[in-house]
VEXDREN-2710 file (C-alpha; in Angstrom, 1 decimal):
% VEXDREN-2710
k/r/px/py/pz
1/UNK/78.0/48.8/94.1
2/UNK/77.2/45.2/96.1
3/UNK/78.6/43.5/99.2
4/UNK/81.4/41.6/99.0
5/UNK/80.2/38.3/100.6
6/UNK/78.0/37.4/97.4
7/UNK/76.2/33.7/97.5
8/UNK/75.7/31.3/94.5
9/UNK/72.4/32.4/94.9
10/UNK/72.9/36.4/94.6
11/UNK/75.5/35.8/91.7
12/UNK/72.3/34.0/89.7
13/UNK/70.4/37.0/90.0
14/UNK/73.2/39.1/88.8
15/UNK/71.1/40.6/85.8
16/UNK/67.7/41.7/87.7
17/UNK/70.2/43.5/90.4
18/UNK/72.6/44.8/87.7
19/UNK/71.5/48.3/88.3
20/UNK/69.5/48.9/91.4
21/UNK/71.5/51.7/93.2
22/UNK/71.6/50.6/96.9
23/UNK/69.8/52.7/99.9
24/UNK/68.6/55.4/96.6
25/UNK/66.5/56.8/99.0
26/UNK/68.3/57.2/102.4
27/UNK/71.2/58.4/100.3
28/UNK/69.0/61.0/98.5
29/UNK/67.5/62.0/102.3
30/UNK/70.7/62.5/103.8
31/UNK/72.3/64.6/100.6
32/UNK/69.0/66.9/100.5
33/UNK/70.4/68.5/97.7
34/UNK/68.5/71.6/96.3
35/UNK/68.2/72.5/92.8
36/UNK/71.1/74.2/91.4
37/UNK/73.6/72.7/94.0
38/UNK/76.7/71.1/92.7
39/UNK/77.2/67.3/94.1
40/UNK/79.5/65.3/93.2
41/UNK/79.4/61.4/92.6
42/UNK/82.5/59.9/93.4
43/UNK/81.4/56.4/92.3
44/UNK/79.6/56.7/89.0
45/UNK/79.5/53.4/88.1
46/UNK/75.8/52.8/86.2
47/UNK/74.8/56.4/86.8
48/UNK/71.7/55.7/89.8
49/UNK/72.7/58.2/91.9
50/UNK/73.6/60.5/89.7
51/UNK/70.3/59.8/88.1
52/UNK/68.3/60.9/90.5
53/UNK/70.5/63.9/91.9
54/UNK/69.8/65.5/88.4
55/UNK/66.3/64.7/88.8
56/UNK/66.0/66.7/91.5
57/UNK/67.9/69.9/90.1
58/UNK/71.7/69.3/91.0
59/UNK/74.2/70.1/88.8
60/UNK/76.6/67.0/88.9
61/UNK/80.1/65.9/89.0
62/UNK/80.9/61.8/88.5
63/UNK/84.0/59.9/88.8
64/UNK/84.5/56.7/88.0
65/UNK/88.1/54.9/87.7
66/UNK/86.5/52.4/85.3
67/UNK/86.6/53.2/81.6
68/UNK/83.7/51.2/80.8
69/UNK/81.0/53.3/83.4
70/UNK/82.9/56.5/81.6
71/UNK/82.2/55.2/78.1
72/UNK/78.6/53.9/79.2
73/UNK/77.5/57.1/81.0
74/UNK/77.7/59.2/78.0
75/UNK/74.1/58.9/76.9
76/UNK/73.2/60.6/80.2
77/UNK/75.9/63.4/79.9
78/UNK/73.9/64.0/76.6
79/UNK/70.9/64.0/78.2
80/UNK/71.7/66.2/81.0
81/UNK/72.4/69.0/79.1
82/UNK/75.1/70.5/80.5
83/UNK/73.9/69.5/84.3
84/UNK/76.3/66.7/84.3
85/UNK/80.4/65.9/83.7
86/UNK/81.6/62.6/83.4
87/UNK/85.3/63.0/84.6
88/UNK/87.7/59.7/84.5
89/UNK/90.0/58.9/87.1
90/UNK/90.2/57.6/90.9
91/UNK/88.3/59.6/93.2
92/UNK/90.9/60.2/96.1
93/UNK/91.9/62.5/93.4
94/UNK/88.6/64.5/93.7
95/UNK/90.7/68.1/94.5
96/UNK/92.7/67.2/91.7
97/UNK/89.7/66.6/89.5
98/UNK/87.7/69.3/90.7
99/UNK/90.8/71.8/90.0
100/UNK/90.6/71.3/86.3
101/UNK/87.0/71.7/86.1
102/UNK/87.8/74.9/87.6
103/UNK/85.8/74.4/91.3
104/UNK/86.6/75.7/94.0
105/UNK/84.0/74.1/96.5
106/UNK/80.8/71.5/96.0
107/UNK/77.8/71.2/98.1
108/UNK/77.6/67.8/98.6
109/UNK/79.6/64.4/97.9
110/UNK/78.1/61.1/97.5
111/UNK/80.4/57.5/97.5
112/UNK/79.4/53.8/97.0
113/UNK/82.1/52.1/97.2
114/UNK/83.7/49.0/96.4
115/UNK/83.5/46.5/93.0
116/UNK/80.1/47.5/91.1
117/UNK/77.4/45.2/89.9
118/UNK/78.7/45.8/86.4
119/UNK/82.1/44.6/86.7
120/UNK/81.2/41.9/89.4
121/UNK/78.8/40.3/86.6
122/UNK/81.0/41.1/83.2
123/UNK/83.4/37.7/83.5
124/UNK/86.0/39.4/81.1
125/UNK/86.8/41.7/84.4
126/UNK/87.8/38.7/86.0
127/UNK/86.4/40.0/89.2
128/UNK/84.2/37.2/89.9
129/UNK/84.4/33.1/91.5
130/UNK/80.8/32.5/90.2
131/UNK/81.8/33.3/86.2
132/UNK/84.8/31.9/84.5
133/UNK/87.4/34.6/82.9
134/UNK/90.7/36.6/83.6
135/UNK/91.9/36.9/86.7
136/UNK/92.3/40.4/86.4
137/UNK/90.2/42.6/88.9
138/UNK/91.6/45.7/87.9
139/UNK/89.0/48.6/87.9
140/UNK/90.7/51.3/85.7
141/UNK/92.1/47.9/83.0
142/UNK/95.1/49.4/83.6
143/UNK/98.5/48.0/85.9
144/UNK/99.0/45.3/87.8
145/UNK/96.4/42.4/87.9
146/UNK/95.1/39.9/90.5
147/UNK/97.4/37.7/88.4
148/UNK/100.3/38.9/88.4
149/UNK/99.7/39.3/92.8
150/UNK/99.1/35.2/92.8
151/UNK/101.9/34.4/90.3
152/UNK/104.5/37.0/91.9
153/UNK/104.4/37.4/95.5
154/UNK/105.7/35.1/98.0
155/UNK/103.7/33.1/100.0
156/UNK/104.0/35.2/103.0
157/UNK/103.5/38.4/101.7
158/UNK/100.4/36.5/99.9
159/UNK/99.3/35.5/103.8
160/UNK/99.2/39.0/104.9
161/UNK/97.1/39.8/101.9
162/UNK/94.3/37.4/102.4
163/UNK/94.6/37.4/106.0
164/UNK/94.5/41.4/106.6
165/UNK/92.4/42.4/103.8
166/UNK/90.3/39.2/103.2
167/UNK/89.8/38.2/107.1
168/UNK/90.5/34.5/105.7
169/UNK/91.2/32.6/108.8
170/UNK/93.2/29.8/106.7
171/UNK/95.3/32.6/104.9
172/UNK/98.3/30.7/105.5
173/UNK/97.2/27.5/104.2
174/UNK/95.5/29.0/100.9
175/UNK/99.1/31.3/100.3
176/UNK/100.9/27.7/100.4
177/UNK/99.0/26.2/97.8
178/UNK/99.0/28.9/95.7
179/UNK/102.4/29.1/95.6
180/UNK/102.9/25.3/95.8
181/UNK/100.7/25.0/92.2
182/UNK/101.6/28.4/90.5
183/UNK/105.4/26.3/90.1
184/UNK/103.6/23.8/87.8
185/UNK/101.6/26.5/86.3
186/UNK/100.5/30.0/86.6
187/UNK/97.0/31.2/87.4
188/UNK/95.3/32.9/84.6
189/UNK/91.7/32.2/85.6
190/UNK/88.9/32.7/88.1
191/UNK/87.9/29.6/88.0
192/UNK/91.1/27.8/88.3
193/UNK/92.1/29.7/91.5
194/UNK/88.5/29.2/92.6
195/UNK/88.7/25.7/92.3
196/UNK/92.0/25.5/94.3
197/UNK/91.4/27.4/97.4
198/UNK/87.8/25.6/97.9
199/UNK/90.3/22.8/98.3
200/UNK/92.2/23.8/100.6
201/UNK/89.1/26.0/102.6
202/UNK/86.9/23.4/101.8
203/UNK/82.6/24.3/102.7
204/UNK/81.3/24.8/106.3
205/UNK/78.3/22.8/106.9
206/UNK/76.7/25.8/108.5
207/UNK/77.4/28.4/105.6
208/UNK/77.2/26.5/102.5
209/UNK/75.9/29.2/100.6
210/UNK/79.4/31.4/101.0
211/UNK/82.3/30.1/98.6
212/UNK/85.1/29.7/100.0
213/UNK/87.1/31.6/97.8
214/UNK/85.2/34.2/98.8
215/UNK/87.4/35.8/101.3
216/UNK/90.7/35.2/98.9
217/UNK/89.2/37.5/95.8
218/UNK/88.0/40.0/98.6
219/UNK/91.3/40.7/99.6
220/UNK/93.1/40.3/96.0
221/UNK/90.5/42.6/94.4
222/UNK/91.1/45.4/97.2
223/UNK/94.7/45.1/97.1
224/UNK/95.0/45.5/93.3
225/UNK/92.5/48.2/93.0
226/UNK/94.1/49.7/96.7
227/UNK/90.8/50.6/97.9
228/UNK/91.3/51.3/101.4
229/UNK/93.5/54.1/100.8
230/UNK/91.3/55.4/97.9
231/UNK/88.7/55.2/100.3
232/UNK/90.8/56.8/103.2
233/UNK/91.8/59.5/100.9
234/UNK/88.6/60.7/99.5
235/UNK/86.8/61.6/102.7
236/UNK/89.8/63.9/103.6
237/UNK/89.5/65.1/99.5
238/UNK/85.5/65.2/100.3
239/UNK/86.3/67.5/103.5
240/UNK/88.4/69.4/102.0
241/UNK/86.3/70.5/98.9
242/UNK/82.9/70.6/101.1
243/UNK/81.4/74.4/101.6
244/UNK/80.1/74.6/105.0
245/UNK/76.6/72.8/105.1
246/UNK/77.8/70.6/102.4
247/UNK/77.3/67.0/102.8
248/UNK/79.2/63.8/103.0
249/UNK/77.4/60.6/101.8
250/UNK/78.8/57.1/102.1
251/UNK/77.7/53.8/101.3
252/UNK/80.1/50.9/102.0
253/UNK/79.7/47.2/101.9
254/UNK/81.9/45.3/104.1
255/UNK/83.1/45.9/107.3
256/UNK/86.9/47.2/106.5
257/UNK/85.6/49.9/104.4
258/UNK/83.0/50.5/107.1
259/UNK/85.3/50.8/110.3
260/UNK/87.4/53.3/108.1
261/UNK/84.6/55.2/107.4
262/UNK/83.0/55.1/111.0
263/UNK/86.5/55.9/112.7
264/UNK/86.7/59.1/110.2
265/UNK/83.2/60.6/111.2
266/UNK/84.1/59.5/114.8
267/UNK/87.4/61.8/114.4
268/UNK/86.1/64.3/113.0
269/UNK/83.0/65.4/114.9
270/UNK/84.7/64.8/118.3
271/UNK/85.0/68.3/119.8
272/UNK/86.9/67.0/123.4
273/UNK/89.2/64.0/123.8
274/UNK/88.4/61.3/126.5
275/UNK/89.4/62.2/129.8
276/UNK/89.2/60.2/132.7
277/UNK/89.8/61.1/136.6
278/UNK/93.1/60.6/136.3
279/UNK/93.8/62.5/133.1
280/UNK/91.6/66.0/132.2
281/UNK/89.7/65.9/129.0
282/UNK/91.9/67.7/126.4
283/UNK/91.1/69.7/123.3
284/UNK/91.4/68.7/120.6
285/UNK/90.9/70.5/116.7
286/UNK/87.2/72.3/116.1
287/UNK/84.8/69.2/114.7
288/UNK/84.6/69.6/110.8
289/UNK/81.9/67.3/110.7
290/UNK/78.4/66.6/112.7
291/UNK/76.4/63.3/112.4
292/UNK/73.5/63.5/109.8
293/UNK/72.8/59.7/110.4
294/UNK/73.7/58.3/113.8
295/UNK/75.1/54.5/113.6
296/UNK/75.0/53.0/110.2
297/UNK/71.9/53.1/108.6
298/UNK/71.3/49.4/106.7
299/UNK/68.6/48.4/103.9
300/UNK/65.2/47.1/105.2
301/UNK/63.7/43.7/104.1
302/UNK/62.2/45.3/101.1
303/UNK/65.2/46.4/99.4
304/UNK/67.1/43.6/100.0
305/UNK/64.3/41.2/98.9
306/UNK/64.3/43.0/95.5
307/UNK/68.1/43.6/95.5
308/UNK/70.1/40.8/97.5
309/UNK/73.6/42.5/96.8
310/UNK/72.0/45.0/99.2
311/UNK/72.0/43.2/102.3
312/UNK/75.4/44.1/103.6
313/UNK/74.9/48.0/102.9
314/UNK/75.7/50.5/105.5
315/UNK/75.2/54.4/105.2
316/UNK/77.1/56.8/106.9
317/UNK/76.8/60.6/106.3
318/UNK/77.7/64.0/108.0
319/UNK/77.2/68.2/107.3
320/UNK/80.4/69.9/107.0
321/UNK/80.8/72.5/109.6
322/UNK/82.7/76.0/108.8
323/UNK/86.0/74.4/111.0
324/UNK/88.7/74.3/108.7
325/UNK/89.6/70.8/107.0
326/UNK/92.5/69.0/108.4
327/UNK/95.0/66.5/107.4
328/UNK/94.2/62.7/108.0
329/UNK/96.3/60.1/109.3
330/UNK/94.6/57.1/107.3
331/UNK/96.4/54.4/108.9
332/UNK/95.5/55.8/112.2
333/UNK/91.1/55.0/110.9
334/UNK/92.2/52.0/109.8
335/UNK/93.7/51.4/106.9
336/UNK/96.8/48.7/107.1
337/UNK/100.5/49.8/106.1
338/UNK/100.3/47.9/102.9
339/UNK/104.1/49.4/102.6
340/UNK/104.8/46.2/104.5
341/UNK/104.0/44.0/101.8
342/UNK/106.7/43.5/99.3
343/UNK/106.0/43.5/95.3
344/UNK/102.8/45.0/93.7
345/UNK/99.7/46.7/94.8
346/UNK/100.1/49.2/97.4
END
């Protein structure tokens, strides 16, 4: 998986980065896993983490949404022998998933996620400003695409979009012109769309390395693809399938999925809540979690030298106590009521 806020420069680079697994060995530290546990990897994608969890003796489980990493991940399934299942499908359905494999609890989980360096560099996937094609963005190929969102929703609805989910400070003025231009003709390309919000944005003289369209397919690509509330989801999936002692893993890239992932840890290895002189601490539920890695742990200058995409990487990861999982309010770590916006996504 990569960062979201990808330069000119880190696009050219694409193919030397294409399948460097970010913070491989902080992730493979803080799982520990021993041979013969059963890990899953929520985020297949090019197979790196799982990779090196079957190197050292796991038996493992991978998701991946994307057909494609399915598809391509089938010459490791063959040569793992039996040690690995390839299971398509999103991962906030991991309980679902791990059901019909008939298991009942896993020993660790492991997620990286947001848009992969495959699909970021494949211009057919349309997830990309730096390399012409679709406008698509659709991880699974399959429902609505970032398309249809420009071409479809109104202009406000289009503002909340980039504004909430992009952190686009001109939101607004890019939803107008969008909307203003989509009457002469539709959007069907990165470029195009590219092209008309550096427009409107236009380049700051002290980051002219950062597109300006940037922000914009940040927050199209997340609301097609709804990856907040996969992401929100799969840590209470992930806690809920967890044995005690089992670990929780998570890489993220930008600071939304980040907050929600910090907030969520934060919630769930609190074991007393505030209190103040005026109002006595109060209990709250047994702590299902406990830190493995305090603060976000981020790539050091060597990684990110080798693999650029890597800079923006945070790790988060906890042990699973023997308290009993609980259910999550997502909006209440972060994730926006995307009910609020009218037409696709969600």
């Amino acid at each position: 998986m990569t960062g979201d806020l990808l330069t000119a420069q880190d696009e050219a680079a694409g193919a030397p980065v294409r399948h460097v697994p970010v913070l491989l060995d902080a992730v493979l530290s803080a799982m520990a896993a021993e041979p013969g546990e059963l890990i899953v990897d929520g985020t297949f994608g090019a197979g790196g983490y799982s990779r090196a969890l079957l190197a050292a003796g796991a038996q493992v489980i991978g998701i991946d949404r994307d057909p494609d990493a399915i598809a391509g991940g089938q010459a490791l399934v063959a040569a793992a022998k039996g040690a690995l299942r390839l299971v398509p499908g999103r991962f906030a359905d991991l309980a679902t998933h791990l059901e019909a494999l008939g298991v009942e609890a896993v020993d660790g989980v492991v997620l990286d996620l947001g848009v992969s360096s495959m699909q970021l560099d494949e211009a057919d996937r349309g997830f990309s400003f730096m390399r012409d094609g679709p406008l698509d963005m659709r991880m699974e190929q399959a429902g609505p695409s970032a398309a249809d969102v420009v071409n479809t929703l109104p202009a406000r609805d289009l503002t909340r979009i980039i504004g909430l989910l992009g952190e686009e400070k001109r939101a607004g003025q890019v939803s107008r012109a969008i909307e203003a231009r989509r009457k002469l003709e539709p959007f069907t390309r990165t470029s195009d769309l590219a092209a008309l919000i550096e427009k409107v944005v236009g380049r700051s003289p002290k980051k002219m390395h950062i597109h300006p369209a940037t922000r914009t397919f940040q927050a199209l690509r997340i609301y097609v693809n709804s990856e907040l509330h996969q992401a929100a989801e799969v840590l209470a999936a992930a806690e809920a399938a967890l044995r005690p002692g089992g670990r929780l893993v998570v890489v993220s890239f930008h600071s939304l999925e980040d907050r929600i992932v910090k907030k969520f840890f934060a919630d769930r290895c609190r074991v007393t809540a505030g209190g103040s002189r005026h109002m006595p601490e109060q209990d709250v539920p047994p702590a299902t979690f406990e830190l493995l890695v305090k603060g976000g742990q981020e790539p050091d200058e060597a990684e990110t030298a080798v693999n650029p995409r890597a800079r923006s990487a945070r790790l988060r990861a906890g042990r699973r106590t023997t308290a009993p999982a609980r259910p999550l309010d997502i909006h209440a770590i972060g994730v926006p009521h995307l009910a609020a916006f009218q037409g696709l996504g969600g």
